[in-house]
N, C-alpha and C positions, 0 to 999 in steps of 0.2 A: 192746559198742556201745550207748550208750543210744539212749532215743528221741529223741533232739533232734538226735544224732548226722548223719539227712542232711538236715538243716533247715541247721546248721551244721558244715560240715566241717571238719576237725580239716588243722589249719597245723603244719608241720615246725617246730622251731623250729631254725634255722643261728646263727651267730654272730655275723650282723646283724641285727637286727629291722628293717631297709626294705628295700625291695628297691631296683632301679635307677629304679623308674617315680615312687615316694615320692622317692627323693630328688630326682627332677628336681622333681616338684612342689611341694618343700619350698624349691629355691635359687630356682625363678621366684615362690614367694610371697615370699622374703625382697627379692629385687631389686626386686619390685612395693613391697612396705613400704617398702625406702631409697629406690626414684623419688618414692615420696609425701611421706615425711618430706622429703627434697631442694625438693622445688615446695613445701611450706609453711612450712621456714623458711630459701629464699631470698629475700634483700631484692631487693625491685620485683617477687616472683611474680605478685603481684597487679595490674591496674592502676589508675593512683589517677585518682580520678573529677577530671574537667576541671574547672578553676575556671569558676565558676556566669559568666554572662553580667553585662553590666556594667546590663543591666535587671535581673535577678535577684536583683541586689546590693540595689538600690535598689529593690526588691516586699517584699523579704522582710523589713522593720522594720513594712510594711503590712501583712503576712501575719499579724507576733506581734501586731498592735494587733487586728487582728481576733478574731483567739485568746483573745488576755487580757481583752478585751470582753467575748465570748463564755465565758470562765471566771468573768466578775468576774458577769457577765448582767447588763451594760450595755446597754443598749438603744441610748442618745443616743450612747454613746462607739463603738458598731459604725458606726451609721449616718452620724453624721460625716463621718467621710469618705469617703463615698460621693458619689457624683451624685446630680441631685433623679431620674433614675429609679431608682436602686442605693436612695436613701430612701424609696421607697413599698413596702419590705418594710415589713412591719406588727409591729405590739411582739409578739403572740399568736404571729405564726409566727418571730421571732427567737426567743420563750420558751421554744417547745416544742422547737426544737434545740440551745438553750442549756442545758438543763435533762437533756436525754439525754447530750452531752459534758462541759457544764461542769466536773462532778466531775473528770474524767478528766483535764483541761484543769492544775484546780488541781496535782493532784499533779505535773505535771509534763509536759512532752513536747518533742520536738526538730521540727523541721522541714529537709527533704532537699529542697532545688531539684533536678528530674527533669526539665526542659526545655521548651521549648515548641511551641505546635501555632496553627495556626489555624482559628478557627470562624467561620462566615457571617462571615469579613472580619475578625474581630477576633484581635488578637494576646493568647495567653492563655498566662498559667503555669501548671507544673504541679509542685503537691508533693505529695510524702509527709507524712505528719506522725504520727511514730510516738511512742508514748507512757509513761509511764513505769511506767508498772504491765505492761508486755509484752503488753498483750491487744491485737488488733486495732489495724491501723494505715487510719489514712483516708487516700482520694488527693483533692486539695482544688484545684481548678482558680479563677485569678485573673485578673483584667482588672481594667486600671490605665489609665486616658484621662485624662492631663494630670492627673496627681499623686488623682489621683480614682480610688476604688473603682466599676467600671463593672460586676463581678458577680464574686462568689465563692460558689464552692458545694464542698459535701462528699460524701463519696461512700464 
């Protein structure tokens, strides 16, 4: 007997190496394997995101103007189209958040209409806007009053 001996007890060996309790656990892991495999590559496991609202449609070419402003660090081209109050952001504070994103902006990024909500009475959108370097995605909330940028902010 060595010393290890009643640390680890010494197993018979039979003709099988499982016993009955192994193989159950072994045919409920493999059934759990083929249910998963099954849900990930059947078609429609997933559900496909609702086409975007028919305001949504028509936000989101405002949304990339704003963006590509904002990558390009236009100042005049952000502001634009905005309202005279959405235009008394000032050049200093569109710079200093053009200048943190911009970069990330240029390389590349997509935008995901998420829906909408309302705030003190105004109808506002909500996107994703994730990027192409895979770091960090922003949620970026939009108000549109009669074809006019009424506030967009990042988040």
């Amino acid at each position: 007997m060595s010393p290890y001996s009643r640390h680890f007890p010494q197993h018979q060996a039979s003709g099988s190496t499982c016993n009955s309790s192994s193989k159950t656990g072994f045919r409920m892991l493999s059934a759990g394997l083929l249910l998963l495999a099954a849900l990930v590559l059947m078609p429609g496991a997933y559900a496909a995101a609702p086409p975007p609202e028919p305001e949504a449609r028509a936000e989101q070419p405002v949304m990339h103007q704003l963006l590509d402003s904002m990558a390009k660090k236009d100042y005049k081209a952000f502001t634009k189209q905005g309202t005279e109050a959405f235009a008394q952001i000032t050049e200093a504070q569109f710079n200093e958040v053009a200048q943190s994103i911009g970069g990330r902006l240029e390389q590349g990024y997509t935008v995901h209409y998420l829906g909408r909500v309302t705030q003190q009475g105004l109808d506002i959108s909500v996107w994703k806007i994730s990027f192409s370097d895979k770091g960090d995605d922003l949620l970026a909330t939009l108000n549109v009053q009669d074809g006019k940028v009424g506030g967009f902010f990042l988040r």
